[in-house]
KEKE-3310 file (N, C-alpha, C; in steps of 0.2 Angstrom, whole numbers, plus 5000, padded with zeros to 4 digits):
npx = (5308:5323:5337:5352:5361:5371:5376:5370:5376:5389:5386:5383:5396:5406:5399:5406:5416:5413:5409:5407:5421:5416:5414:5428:5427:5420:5432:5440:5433:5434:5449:5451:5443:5449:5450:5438:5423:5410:5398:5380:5364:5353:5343:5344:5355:5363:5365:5373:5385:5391:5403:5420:5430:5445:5458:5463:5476:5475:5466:5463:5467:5460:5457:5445:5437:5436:5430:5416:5410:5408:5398:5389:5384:5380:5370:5361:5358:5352:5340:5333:5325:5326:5324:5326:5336:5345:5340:5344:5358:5361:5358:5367:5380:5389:5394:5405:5422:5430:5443:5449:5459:5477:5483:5476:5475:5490:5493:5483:5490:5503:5498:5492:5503:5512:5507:5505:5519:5522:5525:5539:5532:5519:5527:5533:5523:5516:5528:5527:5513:5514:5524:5521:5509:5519:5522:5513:5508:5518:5519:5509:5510:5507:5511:5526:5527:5532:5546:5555:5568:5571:5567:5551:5546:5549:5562:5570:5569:5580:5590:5602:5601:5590:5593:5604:5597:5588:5593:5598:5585:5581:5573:5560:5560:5557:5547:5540:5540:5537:5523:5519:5521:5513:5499:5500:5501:5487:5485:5495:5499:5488:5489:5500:5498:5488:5496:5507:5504:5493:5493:5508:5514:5502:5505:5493:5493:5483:5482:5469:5463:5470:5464:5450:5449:5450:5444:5441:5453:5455:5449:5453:5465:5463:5456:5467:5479:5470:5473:5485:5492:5495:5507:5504:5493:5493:5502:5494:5485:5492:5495:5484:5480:5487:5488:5495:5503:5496:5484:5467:5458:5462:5467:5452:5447:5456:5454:5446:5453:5455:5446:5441:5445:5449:5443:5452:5453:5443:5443:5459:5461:5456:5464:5477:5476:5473:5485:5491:5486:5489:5480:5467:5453:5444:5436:5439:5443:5435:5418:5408:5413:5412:5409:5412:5423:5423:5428:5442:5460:5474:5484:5479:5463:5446:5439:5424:5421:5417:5425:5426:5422:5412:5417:5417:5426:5438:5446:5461:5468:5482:5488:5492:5510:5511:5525:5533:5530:5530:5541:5547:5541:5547:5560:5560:5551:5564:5574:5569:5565:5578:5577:5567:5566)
npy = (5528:5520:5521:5512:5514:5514:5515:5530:5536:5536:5545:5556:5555:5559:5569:5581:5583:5585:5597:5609:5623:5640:5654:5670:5673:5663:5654:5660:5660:5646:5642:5649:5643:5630:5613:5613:5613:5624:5631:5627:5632:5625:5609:5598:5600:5600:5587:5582:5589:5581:5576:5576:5588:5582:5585:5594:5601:5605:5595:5580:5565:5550:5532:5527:5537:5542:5530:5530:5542:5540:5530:5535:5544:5539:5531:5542:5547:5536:5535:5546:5553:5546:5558:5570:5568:5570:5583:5589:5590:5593:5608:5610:5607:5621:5620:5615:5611:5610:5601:5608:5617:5619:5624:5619:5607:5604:5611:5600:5588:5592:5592:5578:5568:5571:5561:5551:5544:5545:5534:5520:5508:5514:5519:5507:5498:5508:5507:5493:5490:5501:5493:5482:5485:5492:5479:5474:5477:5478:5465:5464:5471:5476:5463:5460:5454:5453:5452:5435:5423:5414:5409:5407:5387:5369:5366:5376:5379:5384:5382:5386:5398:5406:5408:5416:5426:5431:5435:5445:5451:5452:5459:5454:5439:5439:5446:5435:5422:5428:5429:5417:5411:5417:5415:5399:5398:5398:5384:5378:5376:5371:5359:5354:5355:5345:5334:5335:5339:5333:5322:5314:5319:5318:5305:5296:5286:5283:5293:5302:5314:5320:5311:5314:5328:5330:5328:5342:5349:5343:5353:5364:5365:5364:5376:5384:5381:5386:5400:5400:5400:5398:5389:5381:5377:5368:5358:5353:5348:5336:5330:5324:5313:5304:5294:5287:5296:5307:5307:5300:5308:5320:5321:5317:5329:5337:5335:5343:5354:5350:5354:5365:5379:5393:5409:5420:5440:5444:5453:5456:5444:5450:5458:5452:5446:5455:5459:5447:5444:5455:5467:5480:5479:5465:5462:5464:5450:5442:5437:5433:5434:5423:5431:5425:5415:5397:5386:5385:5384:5380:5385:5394:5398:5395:5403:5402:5405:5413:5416:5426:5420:5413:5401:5390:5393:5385:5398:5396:5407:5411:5415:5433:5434:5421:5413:5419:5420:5407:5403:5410:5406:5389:5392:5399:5386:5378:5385:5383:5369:5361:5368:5363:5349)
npz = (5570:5578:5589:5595:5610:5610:5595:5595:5606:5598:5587:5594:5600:5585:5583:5586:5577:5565:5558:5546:5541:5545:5549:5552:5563:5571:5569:5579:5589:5593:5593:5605:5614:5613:5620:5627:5631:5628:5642:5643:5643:5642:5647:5642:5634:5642:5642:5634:5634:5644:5644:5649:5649:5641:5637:5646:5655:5668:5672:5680:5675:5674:5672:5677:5682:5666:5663:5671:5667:5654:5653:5662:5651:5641:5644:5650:5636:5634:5637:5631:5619:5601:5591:5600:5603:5591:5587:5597:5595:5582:5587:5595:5591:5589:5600:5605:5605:5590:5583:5572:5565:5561:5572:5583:5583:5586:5597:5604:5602:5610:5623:5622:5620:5630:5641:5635:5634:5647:5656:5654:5653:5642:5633:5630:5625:5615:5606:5603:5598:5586:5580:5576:5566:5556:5551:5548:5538:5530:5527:5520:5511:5492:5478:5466:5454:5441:5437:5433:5439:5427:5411:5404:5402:5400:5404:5409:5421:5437:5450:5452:5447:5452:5465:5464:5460:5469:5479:5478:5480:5495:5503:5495:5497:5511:5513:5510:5518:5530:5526:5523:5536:5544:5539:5542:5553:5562:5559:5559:5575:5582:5574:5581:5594:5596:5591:5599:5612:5617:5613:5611:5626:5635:5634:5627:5613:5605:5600:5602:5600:5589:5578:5582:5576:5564:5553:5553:5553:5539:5534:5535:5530:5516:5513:5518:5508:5496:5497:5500:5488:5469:5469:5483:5479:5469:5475:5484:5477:5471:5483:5485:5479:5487:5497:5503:5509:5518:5527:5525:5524:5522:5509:5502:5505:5500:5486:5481:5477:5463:5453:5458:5457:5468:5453:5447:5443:5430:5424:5423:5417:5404:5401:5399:5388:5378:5377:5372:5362:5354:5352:5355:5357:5361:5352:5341:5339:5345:5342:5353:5371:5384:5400:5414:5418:5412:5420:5433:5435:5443:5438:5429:5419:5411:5396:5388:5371:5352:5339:5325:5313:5316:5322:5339:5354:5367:5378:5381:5399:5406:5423:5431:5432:5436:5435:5440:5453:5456:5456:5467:5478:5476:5480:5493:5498:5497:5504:5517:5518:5522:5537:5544:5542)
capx = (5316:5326:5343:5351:5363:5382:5375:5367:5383:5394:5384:5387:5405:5405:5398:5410:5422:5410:5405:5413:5421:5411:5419:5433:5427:5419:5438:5443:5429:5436:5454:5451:5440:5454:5444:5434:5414:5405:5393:5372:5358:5344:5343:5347:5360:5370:5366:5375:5389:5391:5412:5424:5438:5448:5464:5465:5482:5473:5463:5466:5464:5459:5452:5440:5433:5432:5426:5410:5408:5404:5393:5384:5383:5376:5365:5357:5356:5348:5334:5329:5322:5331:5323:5327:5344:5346:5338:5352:5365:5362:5356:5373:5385:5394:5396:5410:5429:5434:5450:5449:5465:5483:5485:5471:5481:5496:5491:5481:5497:5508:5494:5493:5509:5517:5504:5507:5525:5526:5530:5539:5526:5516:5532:5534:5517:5514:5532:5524:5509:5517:5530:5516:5507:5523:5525:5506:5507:5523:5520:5501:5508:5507:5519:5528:5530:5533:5552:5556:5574:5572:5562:5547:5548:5547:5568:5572:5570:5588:5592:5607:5601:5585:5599:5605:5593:5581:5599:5597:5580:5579:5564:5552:5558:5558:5539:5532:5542:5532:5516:5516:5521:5506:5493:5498:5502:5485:5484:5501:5498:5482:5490:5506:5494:5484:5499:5513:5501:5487:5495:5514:5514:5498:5503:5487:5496:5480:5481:5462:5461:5471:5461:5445:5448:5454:5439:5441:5459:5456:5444:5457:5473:5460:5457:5475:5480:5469:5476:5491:5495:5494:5511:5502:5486:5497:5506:5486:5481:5497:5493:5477:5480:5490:5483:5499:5506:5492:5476:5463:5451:5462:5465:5447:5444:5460:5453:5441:5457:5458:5439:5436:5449:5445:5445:5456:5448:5440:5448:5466:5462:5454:5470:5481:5471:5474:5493:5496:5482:5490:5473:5468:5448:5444:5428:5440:5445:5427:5412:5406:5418:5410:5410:5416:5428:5419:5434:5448:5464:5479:5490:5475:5455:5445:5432:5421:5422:5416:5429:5423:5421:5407:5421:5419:5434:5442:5451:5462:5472:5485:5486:5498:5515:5513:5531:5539:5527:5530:5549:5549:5538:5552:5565:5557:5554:5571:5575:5565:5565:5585:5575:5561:5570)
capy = (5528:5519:5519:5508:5515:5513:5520:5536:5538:5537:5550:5562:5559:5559:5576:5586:5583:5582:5603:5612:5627:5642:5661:5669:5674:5655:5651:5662:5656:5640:5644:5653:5638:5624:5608:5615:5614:5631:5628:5627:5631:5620:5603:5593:5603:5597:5579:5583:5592:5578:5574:5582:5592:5577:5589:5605:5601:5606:5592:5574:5559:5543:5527:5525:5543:5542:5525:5531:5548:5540:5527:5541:5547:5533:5530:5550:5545:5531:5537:5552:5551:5550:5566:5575:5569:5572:5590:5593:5589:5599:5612:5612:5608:5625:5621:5610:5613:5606:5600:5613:5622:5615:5626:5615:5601:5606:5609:5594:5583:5593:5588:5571:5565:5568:5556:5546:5543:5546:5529:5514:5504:5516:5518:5499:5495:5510:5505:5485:5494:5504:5488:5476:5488:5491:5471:5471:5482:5476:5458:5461:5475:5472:5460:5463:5448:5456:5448:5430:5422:5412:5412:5400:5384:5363:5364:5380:5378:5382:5383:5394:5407:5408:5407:5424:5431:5433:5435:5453:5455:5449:5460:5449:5434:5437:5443:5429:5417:5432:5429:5410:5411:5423:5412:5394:5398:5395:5378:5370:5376:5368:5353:5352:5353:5338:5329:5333:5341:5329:5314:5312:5321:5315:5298:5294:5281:5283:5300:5304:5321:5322:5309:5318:5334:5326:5332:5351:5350:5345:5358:5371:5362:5365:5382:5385:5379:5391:5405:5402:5402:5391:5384:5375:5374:5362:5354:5350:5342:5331:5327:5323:5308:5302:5292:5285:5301:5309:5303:5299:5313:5326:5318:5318:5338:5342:5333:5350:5358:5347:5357:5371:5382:5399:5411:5428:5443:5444:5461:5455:5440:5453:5462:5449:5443:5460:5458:5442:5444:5462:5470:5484:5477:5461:5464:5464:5443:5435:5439:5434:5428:5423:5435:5424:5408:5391:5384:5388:5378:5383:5388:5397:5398:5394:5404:5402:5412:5410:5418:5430:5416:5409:5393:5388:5390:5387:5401:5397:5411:5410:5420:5434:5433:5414:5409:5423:5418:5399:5402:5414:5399:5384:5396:5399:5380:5377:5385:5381:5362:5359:5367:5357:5342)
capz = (5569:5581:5587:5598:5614:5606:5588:5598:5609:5594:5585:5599:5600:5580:5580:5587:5573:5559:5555:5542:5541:5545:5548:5556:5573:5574:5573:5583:5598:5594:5595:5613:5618:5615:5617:5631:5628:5632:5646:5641:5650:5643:5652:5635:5631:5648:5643:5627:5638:5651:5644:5652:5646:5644:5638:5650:5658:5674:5674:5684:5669:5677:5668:5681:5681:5662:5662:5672:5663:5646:5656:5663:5647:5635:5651:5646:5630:5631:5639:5629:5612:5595:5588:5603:5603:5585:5587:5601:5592:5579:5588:5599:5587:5590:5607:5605:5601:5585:5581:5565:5561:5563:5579:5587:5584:5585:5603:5607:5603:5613:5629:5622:5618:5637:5643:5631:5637:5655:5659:5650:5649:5638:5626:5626:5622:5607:5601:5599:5592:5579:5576:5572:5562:5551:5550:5544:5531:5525:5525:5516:5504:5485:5475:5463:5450:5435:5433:5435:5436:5422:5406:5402:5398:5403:5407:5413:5430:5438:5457:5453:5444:5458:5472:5462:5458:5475:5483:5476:5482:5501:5507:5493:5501:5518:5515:5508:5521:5534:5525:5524:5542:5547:5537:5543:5562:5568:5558:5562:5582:5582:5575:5585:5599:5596:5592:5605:5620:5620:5612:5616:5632:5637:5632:5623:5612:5600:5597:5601:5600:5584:5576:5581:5573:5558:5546:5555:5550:5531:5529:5535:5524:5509:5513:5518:5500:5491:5501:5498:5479:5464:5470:5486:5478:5466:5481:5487:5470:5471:5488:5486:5477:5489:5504:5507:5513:5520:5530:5520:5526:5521:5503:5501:5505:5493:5479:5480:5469:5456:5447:5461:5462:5465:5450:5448:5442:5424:5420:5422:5412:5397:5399:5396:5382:5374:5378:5371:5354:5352:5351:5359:5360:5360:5349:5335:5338:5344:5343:5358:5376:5391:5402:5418:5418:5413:5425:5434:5438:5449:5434:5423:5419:5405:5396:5380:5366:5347:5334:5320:5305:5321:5327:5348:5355:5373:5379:5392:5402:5411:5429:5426:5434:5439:5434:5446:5459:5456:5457:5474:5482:5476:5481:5499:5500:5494:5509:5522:5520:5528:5546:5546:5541)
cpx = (5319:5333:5345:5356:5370:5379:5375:5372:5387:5392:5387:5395:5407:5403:5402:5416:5419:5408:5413:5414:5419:5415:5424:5433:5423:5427:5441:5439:5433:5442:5456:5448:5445:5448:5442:5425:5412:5398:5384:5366:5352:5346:5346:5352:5366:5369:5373:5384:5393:5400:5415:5430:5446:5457:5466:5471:5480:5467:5467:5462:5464:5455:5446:5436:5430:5427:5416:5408:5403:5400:5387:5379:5379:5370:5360:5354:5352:5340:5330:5329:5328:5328:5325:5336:5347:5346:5344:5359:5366:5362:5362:5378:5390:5397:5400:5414:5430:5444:5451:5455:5470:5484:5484:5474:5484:5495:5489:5486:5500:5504:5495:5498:5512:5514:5505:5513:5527:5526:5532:5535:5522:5520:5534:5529:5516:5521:5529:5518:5509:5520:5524:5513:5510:5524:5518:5504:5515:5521:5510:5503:5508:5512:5521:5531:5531:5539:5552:5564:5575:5569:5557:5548:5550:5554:5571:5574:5576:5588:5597:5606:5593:5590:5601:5601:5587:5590:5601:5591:5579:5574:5559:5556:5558:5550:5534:5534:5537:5526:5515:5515:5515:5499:5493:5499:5497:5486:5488:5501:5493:5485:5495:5503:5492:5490:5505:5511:5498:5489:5503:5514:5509:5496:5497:5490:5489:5479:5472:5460:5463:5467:5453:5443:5452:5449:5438:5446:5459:5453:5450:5462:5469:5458:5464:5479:5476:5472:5482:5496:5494:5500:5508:5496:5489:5500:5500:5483:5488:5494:5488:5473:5485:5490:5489:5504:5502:5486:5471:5455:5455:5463:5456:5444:5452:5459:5447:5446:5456:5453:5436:5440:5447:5449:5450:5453:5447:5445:5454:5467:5461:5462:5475:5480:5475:5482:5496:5494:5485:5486:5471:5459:5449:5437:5431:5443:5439:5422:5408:5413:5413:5411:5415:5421:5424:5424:5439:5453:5470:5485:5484:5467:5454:5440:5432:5419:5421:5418:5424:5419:5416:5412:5419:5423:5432:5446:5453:5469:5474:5486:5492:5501:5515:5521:5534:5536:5528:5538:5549:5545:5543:5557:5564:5557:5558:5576:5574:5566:5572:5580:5570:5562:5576)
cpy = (5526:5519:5517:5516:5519:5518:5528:5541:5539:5540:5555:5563:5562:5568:5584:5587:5582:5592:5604:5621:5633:5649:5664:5671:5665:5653:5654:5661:5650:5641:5648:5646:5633:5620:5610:5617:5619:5627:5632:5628:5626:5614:5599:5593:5601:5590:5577:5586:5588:5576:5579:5583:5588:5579:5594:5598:5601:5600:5584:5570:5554:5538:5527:5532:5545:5535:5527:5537:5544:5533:5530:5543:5544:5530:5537:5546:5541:5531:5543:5550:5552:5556:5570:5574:5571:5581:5594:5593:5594:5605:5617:5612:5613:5626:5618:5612:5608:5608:5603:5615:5618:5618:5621:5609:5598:5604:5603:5590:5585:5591:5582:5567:5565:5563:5551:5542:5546:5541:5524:5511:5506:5515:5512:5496:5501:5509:5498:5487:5495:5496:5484:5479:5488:5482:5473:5473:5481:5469:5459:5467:5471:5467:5463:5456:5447:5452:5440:5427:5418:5411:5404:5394:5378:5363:5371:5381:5378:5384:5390:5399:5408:5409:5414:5426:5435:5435:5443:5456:5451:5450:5454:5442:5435:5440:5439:5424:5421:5430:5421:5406:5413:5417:5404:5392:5396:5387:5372:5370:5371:5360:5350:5351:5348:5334:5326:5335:5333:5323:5312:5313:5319:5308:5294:5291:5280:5286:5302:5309:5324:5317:5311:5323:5333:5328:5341:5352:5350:5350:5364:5368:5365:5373:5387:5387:5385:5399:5407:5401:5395:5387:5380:5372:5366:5356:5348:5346:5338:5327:5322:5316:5302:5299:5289:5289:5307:5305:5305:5304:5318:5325:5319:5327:5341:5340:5338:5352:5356:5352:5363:5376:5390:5405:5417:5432:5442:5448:5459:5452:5444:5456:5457:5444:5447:5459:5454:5442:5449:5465:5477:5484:5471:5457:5461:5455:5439:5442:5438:5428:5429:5430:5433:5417:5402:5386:5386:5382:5383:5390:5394:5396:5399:5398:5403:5407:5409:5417:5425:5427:5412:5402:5395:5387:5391:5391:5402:5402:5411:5417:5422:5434:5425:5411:5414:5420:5411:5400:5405:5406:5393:5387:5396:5394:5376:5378:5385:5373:5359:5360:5363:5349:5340)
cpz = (5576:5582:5594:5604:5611:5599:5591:5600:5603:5589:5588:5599:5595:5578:5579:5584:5564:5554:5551:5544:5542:5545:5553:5564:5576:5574:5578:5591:5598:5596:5603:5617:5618:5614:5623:5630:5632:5637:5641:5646:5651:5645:5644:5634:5637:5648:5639:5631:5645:5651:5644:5648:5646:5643:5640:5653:5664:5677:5675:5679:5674:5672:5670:5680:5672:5659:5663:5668:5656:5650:5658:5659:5642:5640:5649:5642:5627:5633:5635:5621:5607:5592:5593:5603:5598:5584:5593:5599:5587:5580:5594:5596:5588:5598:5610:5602:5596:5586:5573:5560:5565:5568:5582:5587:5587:5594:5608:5608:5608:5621:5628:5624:5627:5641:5642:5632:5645:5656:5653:5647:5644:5632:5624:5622:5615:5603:5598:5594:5585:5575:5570:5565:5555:5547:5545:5538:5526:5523:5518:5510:5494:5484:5469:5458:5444:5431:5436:5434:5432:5417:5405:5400:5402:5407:5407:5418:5431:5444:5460:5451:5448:5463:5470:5460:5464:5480:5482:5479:5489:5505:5504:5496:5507:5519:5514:5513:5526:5533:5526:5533:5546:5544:5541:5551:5564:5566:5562:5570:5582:5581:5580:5592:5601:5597:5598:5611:5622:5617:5615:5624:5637:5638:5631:5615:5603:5596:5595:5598:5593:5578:5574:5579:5566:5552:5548:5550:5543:5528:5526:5530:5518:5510:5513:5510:5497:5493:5499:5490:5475:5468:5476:5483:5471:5471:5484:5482:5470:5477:5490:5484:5482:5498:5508:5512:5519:5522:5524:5518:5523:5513:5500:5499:5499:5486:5477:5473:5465:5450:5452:5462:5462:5459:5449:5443:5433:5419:5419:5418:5403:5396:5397:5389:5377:5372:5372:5362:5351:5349:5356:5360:5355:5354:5342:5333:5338:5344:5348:5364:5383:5399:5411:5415:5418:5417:5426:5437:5443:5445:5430:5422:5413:5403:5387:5376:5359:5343:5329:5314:5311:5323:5334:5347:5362:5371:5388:5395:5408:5418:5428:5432:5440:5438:5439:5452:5461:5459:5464:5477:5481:5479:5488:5500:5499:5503:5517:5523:5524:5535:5547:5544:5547)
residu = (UNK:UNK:UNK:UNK:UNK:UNK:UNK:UNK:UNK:UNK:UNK:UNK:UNK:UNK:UNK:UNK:UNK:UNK:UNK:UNK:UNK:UNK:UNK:UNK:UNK:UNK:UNK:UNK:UNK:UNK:UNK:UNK:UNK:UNK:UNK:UNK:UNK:UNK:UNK:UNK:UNK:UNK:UNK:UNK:UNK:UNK:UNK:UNK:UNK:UNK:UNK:UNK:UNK:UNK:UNK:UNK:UNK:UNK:UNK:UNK:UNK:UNK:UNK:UNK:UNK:UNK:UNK:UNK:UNK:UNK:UNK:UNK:UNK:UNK:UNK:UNK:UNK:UNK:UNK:UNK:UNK:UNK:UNK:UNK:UNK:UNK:UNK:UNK:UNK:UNK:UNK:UNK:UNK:UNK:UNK:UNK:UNK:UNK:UNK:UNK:UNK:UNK:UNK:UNK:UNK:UNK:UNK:UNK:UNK:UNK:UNK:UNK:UNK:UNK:UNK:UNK:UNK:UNK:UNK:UNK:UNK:UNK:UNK:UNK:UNK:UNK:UNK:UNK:UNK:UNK:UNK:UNK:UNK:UNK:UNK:UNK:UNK:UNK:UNK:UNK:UNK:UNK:UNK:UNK:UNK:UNK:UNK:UNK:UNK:UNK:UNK:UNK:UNK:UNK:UNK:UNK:UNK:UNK:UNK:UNK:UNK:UNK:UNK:UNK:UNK:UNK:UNK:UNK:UNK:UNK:UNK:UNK:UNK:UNK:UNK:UNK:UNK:UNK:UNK:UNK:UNK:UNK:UNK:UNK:UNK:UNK:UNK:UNK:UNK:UNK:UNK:UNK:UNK:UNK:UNK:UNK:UNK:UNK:UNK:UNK:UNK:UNK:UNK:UNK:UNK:UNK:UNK:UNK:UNK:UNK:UNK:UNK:UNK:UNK:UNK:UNK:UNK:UNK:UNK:UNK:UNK:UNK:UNK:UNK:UNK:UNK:UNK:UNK:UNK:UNK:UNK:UNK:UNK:UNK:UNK:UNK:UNK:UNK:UNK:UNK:UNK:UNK:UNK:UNK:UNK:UNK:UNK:UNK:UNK:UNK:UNK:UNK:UNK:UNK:UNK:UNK:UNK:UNK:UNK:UNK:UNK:UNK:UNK:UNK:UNK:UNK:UNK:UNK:UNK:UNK:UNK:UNK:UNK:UNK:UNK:UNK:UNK:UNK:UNK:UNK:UNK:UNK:UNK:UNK:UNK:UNK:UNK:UNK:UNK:UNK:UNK:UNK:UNK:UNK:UNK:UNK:UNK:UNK:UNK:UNK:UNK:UNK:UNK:UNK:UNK:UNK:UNK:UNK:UNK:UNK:UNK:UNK:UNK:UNK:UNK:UNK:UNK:UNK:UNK:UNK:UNK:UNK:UNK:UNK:UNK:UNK:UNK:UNK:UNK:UNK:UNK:UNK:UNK:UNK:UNK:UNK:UNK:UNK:UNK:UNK:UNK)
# end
């Protein structure tokens, strides 16, 4: 049995947060000990002992000090056997303060935390921290596309009743304009670079560089597109035929959508099956349905199913909540097209 340097090391530190429970004078040594690791006599046992007390108040924290400590340390480590190390670990386990009971915590934060803000820069940097975090879990949380502002159908589409209707919900557009922004950032950098670094500014008149990454570019445009919802993966099969508007490499790789797109899961399609045939199994409609998709398109996927009286049929299921999805993305580039124009 092998284990490399980092795994062994991160066993050990791992350990000291991993025991359970035990009785009330183990928490009561723990609770006197703080995070303070009892000293050991066997030689193994101070390999295992070699990090310092890194929250006594009366100790001097420095990068550089605990830089080399755990250097030191993974250096030990890596020298002595994993069963020996294995066997020390287990066999010191109690000789390390856990962070067990909400005292112990409680505690540790009240050490941490002044640290943590004694200068500006610390509280500028875990405020960007935190911000981004919040941004990242806002912008990736669920959707919600249950309502649409207008009901199904070839001549529904209306501007103004989208206009009021997201004008009530301005978080769901201001995350998908956040998400579309978050996904296509590195693309459109990448190109604006070729075209305005290394071709205008560089007066390169032939535009070399952007010419030259011209088959990278369409990969990503095709990836981009399925990324980003049926409504560009629609944009990408219009486009696709259109050499006039687009270079003819990247027409090529969007003409992937037209028969490749990918599918959405199985389960939601059976559910909506159930929905729309008002059944509660689908056992009582076919007799047998494919179990994946024999194609997918932007709007829905197809699977094969043969009926109870034995007919083949296609069945094709729509992907659910496409028409609210379809309308926030027109409504989005409704209003996005004015600044980029």
């Amino acid at each position: 049995m092998k284990f490399s340097s980092i795994t062994l090391a991160a066993t050990l530190l791992l350990s000291g947060q991993c025991s359970a429970f035990h009785t009330p004078n183990t928490h009561q040594r723990l609770n006197n000990a703080r995070l303070r690791p009892t000293p050991s006599s066997s030689t193994s046992s101070s390999k295992l002992s070699a990090l310092p007390n890194l929250l006594d108040s009366s100790s001097s924290i420095s990068i550089e000090s605990l830089s080399t400590t755990l250097q030191n340390t993974i250096s030990s480590i890596a020298q002595s056997s994993p069963d020996q190390l294995l066997n020390d670990i287990l066999s010191n386990t109690n000789n390390y303060a856990h962070l067990s009971t909400p005292e112990q915590l409680s505690d540790a934060l009240n050490q941490i935390l002044p640290l943590l803000f004694s200068s500006p820069w610390h509280t500028a940097a875990i405020a960007l921290f935190a911000s981004g975090s919040l941004l990242a879990t806002f912008i990736n949380s669920p959707d919600d596309y249950t309502d649409a502002p207008f009901e199904p159908g070839s001549d529904t589409y209306d501007p103004q009743l989208a206009n009021e209707f997201y004008s009530q919900r301005p978080a769901m557009v201001l995350k998908r304009i956040l998400r579309l922004a978050t996904l296509t950032a590195g693309f459109n950098t990448g190109l604006i670079f070729d075209w305005l670094i290394l071709g205008k500014l560089l007066k390169d008149e032939d535009y070399t560089a952007l010419r030259k990454n011209e088959p990278r570019r369409a990969k990503e445009a095709l990836e981009l597109c399925t990324q980003l919802g049926p409504t560009f993966i629609k944009l990408g099969q219009a486009l696709s035929i259109r050499t006039d508007l687009v270079p003819e490499l990247y027409a090529l790789e969007l003409r992937q959508l037209q028969d490749a797109v990918p599918p959405f899961s199985s389960d939601q399609a059976r559910e909506v099956l159930k929905k729309e045939l008002g059944v509660s199994d689908l056992n009582q409609i076919f007799e047998t349905l494919s179990e994946e998709p024999v194609a997918s398109a932007s709007i829905g996927q197809v699977y094969r199913g043969t009926l109870k009286d034995g007919t083949d049929v296609a069945v094709k299921v729509q992907r659910p909540g496409i028409l609210a999805e379809i309308a926030l993305d027109l409504h989005v580039l409704r209003l996005l097209t004015p600044i980029q124009t």
